[in-house]
C-alpha positions as CSV (number, residue, x, y, z in Angstrom):
1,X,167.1,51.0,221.5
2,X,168.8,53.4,219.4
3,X,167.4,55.8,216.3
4,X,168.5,52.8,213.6
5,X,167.1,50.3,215.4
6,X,163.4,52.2,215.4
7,X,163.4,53.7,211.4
8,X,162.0,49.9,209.9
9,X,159.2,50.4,212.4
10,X,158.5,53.8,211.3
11,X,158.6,53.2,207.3
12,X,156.2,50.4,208.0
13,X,153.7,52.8,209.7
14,X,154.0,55.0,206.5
15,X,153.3,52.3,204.1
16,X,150.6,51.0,205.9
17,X,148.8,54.2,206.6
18,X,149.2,55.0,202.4
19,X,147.9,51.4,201.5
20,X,144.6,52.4,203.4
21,X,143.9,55.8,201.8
22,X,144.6,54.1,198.3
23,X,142.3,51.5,199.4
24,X,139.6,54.5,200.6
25,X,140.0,56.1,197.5
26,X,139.5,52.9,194.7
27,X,136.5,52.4,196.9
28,X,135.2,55.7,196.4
29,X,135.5,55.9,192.8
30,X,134.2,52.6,192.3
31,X,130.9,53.3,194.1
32,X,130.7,56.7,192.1
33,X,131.7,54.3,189.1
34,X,128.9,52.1,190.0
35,X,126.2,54.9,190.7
36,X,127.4,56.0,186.9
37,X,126.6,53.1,185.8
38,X,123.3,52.8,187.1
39,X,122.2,56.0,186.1
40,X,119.6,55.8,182.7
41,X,120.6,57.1,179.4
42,X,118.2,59.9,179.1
43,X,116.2,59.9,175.2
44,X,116.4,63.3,173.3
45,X,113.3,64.1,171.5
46,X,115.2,65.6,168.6
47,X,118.7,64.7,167.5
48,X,120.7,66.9,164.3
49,X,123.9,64.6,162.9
50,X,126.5,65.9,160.4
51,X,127.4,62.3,159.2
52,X,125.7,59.6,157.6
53,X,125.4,57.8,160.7
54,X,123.6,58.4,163.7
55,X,125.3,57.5,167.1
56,X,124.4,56.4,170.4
57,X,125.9,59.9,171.7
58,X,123.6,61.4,169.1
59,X,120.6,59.9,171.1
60,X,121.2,60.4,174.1
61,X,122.9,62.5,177.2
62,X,125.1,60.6,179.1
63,X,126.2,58.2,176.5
64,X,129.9,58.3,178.3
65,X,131.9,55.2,176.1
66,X,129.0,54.3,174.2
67,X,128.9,57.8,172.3
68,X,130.8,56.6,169.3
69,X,128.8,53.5,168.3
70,X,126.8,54.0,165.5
71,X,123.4,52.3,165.2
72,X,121.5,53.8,162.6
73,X,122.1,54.9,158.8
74,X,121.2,58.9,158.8
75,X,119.1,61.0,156.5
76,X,119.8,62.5,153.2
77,X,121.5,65.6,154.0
78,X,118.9,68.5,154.7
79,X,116.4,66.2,155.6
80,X,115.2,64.3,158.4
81,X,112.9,61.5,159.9
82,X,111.5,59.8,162.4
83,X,112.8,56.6,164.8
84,X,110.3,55.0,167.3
85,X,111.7,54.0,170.5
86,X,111.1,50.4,170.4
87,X,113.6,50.2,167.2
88,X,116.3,52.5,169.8
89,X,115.8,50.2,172.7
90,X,116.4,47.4,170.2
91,X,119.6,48.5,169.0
92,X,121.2,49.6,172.3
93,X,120.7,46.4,173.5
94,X,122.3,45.0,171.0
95,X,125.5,46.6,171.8
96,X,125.3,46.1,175.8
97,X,124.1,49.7,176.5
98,X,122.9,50.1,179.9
99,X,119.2,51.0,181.1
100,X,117.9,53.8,179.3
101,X,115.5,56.4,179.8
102,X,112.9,57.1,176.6
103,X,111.6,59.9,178.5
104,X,108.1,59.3,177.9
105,X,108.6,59.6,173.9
106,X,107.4,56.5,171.6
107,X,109.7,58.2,168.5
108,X,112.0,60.8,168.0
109,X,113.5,62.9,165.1
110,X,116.4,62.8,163.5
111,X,117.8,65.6,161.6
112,X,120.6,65.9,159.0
113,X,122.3,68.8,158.7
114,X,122.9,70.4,155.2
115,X,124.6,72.7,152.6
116,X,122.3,74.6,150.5
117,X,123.5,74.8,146.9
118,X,120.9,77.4,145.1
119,X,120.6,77.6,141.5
120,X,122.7,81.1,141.5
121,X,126.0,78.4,142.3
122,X,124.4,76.3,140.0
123,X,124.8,79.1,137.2
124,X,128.1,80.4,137.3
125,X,129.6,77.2,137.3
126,X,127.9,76.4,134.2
127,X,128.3,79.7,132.4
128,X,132.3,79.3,133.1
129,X,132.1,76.0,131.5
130,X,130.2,77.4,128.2
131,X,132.5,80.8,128.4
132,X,135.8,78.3,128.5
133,X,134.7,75.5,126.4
134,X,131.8,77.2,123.8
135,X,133.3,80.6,123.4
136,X,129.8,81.9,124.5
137,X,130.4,85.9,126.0
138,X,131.8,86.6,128.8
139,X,128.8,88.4,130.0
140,X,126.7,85.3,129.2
141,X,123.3,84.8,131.3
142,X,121.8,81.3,131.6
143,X,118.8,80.4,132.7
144,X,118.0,76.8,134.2
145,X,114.5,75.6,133.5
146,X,114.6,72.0,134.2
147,X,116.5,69.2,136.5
148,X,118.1,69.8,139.9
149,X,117.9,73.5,140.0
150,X,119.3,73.1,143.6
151,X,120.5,70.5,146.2
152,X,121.6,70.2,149.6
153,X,125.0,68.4,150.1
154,X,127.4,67.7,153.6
155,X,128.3,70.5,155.6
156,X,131.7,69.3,155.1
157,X,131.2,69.7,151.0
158,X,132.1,73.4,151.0
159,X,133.4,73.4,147.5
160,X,131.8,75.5,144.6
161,X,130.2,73.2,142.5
162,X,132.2,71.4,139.3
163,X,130.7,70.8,136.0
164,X,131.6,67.2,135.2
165,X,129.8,67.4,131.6
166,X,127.9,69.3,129.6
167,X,126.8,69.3,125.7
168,X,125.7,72.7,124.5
169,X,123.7,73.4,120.5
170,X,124.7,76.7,119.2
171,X,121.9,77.1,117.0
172,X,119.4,76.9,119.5
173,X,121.1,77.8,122.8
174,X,120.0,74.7,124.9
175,X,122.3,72.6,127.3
176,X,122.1,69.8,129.3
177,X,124.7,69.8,132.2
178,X,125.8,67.1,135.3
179,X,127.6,68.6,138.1
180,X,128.5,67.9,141.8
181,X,130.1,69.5,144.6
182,X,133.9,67.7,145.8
183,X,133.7,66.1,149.0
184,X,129.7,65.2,148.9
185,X,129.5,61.7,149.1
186,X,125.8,61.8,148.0
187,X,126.4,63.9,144.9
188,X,129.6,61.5,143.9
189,X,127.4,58.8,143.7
190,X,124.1,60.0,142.1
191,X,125.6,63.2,140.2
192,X,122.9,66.3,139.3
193,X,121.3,67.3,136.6
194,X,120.4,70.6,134.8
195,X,118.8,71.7,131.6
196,X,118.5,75.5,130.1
197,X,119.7,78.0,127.8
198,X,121.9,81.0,127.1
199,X,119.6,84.2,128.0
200,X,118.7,86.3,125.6
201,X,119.8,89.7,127.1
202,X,118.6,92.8,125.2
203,X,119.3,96.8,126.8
204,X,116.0,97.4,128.4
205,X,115.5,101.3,129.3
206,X,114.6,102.0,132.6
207,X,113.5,105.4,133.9
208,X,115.7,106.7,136.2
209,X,113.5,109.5,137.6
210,X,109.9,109.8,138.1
211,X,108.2,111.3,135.2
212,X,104.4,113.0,135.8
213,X,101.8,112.0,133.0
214,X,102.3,114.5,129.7
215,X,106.1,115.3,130.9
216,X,108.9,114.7,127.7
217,X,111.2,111.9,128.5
218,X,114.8,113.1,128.0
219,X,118.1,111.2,127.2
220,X,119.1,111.9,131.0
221,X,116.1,110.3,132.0
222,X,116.7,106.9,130.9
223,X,118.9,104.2,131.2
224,X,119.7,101.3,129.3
225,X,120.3,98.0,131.4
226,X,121.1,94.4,130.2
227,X,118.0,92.2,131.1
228,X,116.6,88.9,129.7
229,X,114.0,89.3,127.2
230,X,112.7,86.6,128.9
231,X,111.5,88.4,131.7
232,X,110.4,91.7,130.1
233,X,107.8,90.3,127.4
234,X,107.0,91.8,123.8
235,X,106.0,95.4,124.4
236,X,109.9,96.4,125.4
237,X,110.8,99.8,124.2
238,X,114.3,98.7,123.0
239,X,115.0,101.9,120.3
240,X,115.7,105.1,121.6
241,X,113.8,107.2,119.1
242,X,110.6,105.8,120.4
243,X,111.5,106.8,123.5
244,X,113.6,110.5,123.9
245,X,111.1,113.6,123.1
246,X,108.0,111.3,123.4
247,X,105.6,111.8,126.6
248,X,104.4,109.7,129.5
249,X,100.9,108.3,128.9
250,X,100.5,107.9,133.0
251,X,102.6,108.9,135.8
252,X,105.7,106.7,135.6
253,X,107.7,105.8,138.8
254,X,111.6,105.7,138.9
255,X,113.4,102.6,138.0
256,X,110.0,101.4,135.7
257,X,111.0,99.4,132.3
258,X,109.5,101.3,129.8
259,X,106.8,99.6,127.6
260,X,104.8,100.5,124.6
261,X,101.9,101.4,126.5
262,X,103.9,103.9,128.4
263,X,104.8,106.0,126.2
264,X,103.3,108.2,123.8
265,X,104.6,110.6,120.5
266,X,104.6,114.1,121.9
267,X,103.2,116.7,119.4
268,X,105.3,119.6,118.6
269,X,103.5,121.0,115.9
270,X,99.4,120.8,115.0
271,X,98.3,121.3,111.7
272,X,97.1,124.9,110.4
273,X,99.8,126.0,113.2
274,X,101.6,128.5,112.8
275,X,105.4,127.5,112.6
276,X,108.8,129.3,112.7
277,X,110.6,127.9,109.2
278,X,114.4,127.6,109.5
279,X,116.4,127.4,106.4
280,X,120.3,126.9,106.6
281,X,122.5,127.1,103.8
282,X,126.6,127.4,104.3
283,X,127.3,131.0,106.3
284,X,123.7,132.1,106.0
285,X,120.3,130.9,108.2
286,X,117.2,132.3,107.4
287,X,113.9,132.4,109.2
288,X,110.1,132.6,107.7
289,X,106.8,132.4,108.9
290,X,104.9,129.3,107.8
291,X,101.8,127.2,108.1
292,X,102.3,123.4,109.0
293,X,99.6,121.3,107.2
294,X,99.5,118.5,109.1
295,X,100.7,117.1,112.7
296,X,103.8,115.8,113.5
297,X,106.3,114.9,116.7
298,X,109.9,115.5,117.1
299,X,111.6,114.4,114.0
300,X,108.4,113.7,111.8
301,X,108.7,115.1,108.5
302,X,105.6,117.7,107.9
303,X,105.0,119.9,104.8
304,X,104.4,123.5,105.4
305,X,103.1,126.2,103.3
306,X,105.7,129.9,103.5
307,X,103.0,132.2,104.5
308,X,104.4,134.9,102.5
309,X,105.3,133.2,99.0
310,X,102.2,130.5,99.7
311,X,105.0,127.8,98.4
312,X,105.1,124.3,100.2
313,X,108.2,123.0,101.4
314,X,108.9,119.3,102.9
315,X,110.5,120.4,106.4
316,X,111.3,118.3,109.7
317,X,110.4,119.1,113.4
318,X,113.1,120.4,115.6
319,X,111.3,121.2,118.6
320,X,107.9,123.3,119.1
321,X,106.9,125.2,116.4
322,X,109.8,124.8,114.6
323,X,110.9,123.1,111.6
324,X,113.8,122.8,109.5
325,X,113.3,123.3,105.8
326,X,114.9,119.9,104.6
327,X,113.0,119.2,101.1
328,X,112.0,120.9,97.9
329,X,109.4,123.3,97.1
330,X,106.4,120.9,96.4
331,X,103.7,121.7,93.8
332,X,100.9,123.3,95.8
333,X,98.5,120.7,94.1
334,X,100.1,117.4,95.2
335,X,100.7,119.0,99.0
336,X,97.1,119.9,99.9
337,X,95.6,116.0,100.8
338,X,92.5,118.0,101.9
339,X,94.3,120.5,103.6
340,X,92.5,124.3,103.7
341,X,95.1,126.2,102.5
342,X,94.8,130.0,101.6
């Protein structure tokens, strides 16, 4: 027989010998198939979804071509809840899912996972709408005192939040605003609400040293910030006067707002002192020895009595026993008020 007459008989060997390790191998994977199949769909105690729906991949490990069917609606987002087991098995045999495993549990949690939108958000939205559409200042502060003062949306909302109306009175500050967040279903359909007012900011001075009890507060010791009056109360040393040359009451720490109570007028000159009398006139200043006849802080006006001429003269205090003479000679008579003077 020659070479041709064989090669038929050889091909046929190979195909016969391929056929059988095809066969081997479909019978392989369909027993590994089959032991998949058999194997239970193992219950997680605690399941966290993104969507509104939960899945059966959601619920269990192993959920292979069942993952994507969804069998239960989901929390609101940020929340969660609970699902007892008999409602699961229920619903998985409903849609031809395999034995399961509930892994002893008779309910597990569900989760929905969240966006926090805090009131800060909230604010600037709002103050942009009352900047843009009220011609309030563009340094406006709000404050939010009533409604939804924050929310939690879809992780997928990652918008800022939109203003979709707001009514504002002038007069008295108030507004009343409804705003959402693009791309959150929930806020879409059940917009938010927020009620509050324009702040009113005042320049509160805070101390930006420490100051030991009886020191003089200076001009570079204190700085004037914005801050609602709001959060400060009634006792807010707002003018400067009050403040600059006058004493601390207590010790005072750094960054303190100052209050009334804080503060106290700081006495340059007592009365029956002895003061140094400055009078200026244009190219000449002259300097006398006087008596002050009464008490009096930085800036007070005092009368004091010229030691040498006896005259009284109506003079301000320019630092510690001194005064500028500012005022007439006054008639000795109407200056005493029970003053001793010699």
């Amino acid at each position: 027989m020659s070479f041709l007459d064989r090669t038929p008989v050889i091909k046929t060997k190979h195909l016969v010998a391929y056929t059988a390790a095809v066969c081997a191998t479909l019978m392989v994977m369909t027993v590994i198939a089959a032991k998949a199949q058999s194997t239970p769909l193992r219950l997680r105690p605690i399941v966290t979804v993104e969507g509104d729906m939960v899945r059966i991949g959601d619920l269990f490990d192993g959920a292979g071509r069942f993952a994507d069917i969804a069998v239960f609606g989901a929390p609101k987002p940020g929340a969660s809840g609970m699902i007892s087991t008999s409602r699961i098995k229920s619903a998985v045999r409903d849609n031809d899912v395999p034995e399961i495993d509930t892994n002893g549990l008779t309910s597990i949690t569900v989760r929905r996972a969240g966006r926090r939108v805090n009131a800060e958000e909230i604010s600037r939205a709002v103050t942009a709408v009352l900047v843009r559409d009220y011609q309030a200042p563009n340094d406006s502060e709000i404050e939010l005192n009533s409604g939804q003062l924050e929310v939690t949306v879809e992780t997928s909302a990652t918008a800022p939040v939109q203003v979709r109306s707001l009514t504002y009175s002038a007069t008295t500050g108030r507004f009343e605003a409804t705003y959402v967040v693009p791309g959150s279903r929930a806020l879409e359909l059940n917009p938010a609400t927020v009620i509050g007012n324009i702040a009113d900011i005042i320049r509160a001075p805070v101390l930006t040293r420490a100051v030991l009890r009886g020191d003089v507060v200076t001009a570079a010791d204190v700085s004037f910030e914005r801050r609602k009056r709001s959060e400060l109360g009634p006792d807010i040393l707002s003018d400067p006067a009050k403040i600059i040359g006058n004493s601390a009451r207590r010790a005072l720490p750094k960054g303190l707002v100052l209050r009334e109570p804080d503060i106290q007028r700081t006495e340059l000159v007592e009365r029956n002192a002895n003061v140094v009398m400055i009078h200026e006139q244009p190219g000449l200043q002259l300097s006398m020895r006087g008596k002050a006849l009464q008490t009096g802080a930085l800036g007070d006006t005092i009368s004091v009595q010229n030691i040498s001429s006896k005259k009284i003269v109506e003079t301000t205090i320019i630092g510690p026993g001194r005064v500028r003479v500012t005022g007439v000679v006054l008639p000795q008579k109407s200056a005493r008020n029970g003053a001793d003077i010699q």
